[in-house]
N, C-alpha and C positions, 0 to 999 in steps of 0.2 A: 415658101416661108417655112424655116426648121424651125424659130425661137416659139415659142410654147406661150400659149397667155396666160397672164397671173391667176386666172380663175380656175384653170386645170393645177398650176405647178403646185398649188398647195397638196397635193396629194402624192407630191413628191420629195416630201420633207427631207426623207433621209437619203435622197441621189443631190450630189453635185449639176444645179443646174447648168453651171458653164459646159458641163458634158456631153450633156440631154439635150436632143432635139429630135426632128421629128423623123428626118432623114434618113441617121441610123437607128434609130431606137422606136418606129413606127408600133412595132408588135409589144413590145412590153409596154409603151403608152397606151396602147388600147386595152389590153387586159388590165392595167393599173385604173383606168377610167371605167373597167364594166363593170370592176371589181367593187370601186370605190366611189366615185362620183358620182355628184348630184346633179339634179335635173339640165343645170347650165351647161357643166363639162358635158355630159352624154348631148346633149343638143349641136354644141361646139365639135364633135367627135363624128356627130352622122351629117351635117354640115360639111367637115374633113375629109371623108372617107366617102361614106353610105352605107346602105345597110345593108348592101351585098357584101364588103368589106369586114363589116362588124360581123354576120353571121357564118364567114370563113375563120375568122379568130375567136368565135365564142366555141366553135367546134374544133378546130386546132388547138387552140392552148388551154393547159390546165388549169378552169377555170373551176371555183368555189363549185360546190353541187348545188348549193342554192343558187349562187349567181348561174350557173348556168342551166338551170331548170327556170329562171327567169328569162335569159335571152331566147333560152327557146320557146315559150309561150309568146315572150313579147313581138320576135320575128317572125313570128308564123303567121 
């Protein structure tokens, strides 16, 4: 499934959904989700993936020093 659920895409205001799915754009949806989404999206996101998945991308991409002093407490 690439189509994204309306409860993530709000935090995609300013991408063209028709664009966006999951397929090609996996890693900037996850950073845009660690970044920014709420308890549902992140739920929806380690559901998707896991959290081996989430904590290769919290350490790979440049993430927020908060947001990513949060994934690293919350994955450990």
């Amino acid at each position: 499934m690439n189509k994204l659920p309306k409860t993530v895409t709000k935090y995609f205001w300013g991408d063209n959904l028709k664009d966006l799915n999951w397929k090609d754009h996996k890693g900037y949806i996850t950073k845009t989700i660690l970044e920014k989404g709420d308890s549902g999206a992140i739920k929806w996101l380690v559901a998707k993936t896991g959290k081996n998945y989430i904590k290769k991308i919290a350490r790979e991409r440049k993430l927020e020093p908060k947001s990513k002093n949060f994934w690293r407490f919350y994955l450990s």
